[in-house]
C-alpha positions as a printed NumPy array, in Angstrom:
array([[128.96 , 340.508,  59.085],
       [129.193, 343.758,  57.104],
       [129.082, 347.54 ,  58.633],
       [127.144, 348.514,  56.58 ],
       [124.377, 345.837,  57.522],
       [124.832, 347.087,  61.269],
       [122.45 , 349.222,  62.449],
       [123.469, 352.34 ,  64.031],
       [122.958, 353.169,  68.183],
       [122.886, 357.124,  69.738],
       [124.156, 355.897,  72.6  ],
       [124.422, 359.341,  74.02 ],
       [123.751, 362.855,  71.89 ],
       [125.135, 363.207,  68.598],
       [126.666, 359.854,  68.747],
       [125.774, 357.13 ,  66.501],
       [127.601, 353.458,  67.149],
       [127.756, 350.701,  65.26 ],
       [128.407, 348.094,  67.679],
       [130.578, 345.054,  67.365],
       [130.993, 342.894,  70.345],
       [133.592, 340.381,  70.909],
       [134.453, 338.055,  73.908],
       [136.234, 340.425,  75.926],
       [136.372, 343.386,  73.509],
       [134.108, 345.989,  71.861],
       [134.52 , 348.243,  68.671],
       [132.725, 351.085,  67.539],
       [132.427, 353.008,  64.884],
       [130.93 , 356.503,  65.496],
       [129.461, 358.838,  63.21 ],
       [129.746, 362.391,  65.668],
       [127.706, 365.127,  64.605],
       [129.49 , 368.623,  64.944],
       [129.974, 370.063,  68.459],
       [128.517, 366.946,  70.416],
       [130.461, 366.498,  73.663],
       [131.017, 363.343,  76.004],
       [131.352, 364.917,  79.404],
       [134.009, 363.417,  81.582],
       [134.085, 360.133,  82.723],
       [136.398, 357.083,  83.46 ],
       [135.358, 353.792,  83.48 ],
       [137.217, 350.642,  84.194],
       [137.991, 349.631,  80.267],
       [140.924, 350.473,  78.142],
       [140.198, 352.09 ,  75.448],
       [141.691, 353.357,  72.359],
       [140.231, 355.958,  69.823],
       [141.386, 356.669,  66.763],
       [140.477, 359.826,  64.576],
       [138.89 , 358.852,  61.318],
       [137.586, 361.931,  59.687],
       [137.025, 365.514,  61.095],
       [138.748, 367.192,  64.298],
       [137.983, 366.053,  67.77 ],
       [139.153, 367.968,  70.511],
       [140.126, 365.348,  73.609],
       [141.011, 365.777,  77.251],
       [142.753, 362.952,  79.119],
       [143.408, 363.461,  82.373],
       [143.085, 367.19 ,  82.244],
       [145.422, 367.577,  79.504],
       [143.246, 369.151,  75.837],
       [144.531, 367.988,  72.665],
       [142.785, 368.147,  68.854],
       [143.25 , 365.188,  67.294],
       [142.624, 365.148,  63.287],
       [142.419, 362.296,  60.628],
       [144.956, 358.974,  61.79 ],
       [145.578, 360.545,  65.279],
       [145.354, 357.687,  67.896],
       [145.057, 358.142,  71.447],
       [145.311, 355.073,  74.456],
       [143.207, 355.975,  77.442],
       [144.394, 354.049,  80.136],
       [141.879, 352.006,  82.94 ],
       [139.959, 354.452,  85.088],
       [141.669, 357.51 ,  82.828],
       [139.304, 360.547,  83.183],
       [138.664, 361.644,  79.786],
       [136.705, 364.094,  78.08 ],
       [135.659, 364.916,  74.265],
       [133.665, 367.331,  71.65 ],
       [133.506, 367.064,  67.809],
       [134.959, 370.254,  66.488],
       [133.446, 369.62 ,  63.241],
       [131.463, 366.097,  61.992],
       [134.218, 363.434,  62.72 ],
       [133.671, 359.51 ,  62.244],
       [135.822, 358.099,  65.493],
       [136.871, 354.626,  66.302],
       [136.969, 353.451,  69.839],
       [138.196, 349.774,  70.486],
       [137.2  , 348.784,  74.393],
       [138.309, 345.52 ,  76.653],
       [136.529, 344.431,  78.113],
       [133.132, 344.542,  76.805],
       [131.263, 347.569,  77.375],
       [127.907, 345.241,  77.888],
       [125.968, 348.352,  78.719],
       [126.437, 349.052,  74.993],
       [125.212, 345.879,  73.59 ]])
């Protein structure tokens, strides 16, 4: 498998995945266009995101940080989290378990 051979998914506005499933993991790699937002939300995976390229401004349990190029952030089980693109930002998110819905 190559990413670049891995077609991309908007799985919700201004986000474009490409998807990589495991056994009990998923990784992404997002391409965010500027100023698209993930409202909050918690769901029962870990996750952990780590900052590419561009600025991302992230709230974890009501708590607003900007995150830039190598930042890394854990967001703990059932975390409410929030985030918007302050400029075009390619993000990482690694999930366990699966996120099937993404698949």
């Amino acid at each position: 498998m190559n990413l670049s051979e891995i077609e991309p998914k908007e799985i919700m506005p201004g986000y474009h995945g490409k998807l990589v499933h495991g056994e009990r993991m998923s990784w992404v790699f997002w391409d965010v266009d500027q100023d698209a937002e993930v409202p909050e939300h918690q769901h029962d995976h870990e996750q952990i995101m780590h900052v590419v390229e561009g600025t991302f401004e992230f709230t974890l349990n009501g708590e607003k940080g900007t995150y830039a190029a190598g930042d890394i952030v854990v967001i703990p089980s059932n975390a409410p989290h929030s985030g918007k693109a302050l400029t075009p930002c390619k993000l990482m998110d690694i999930f366990s378990p699966v996120r099937e819905e993404y698949r």
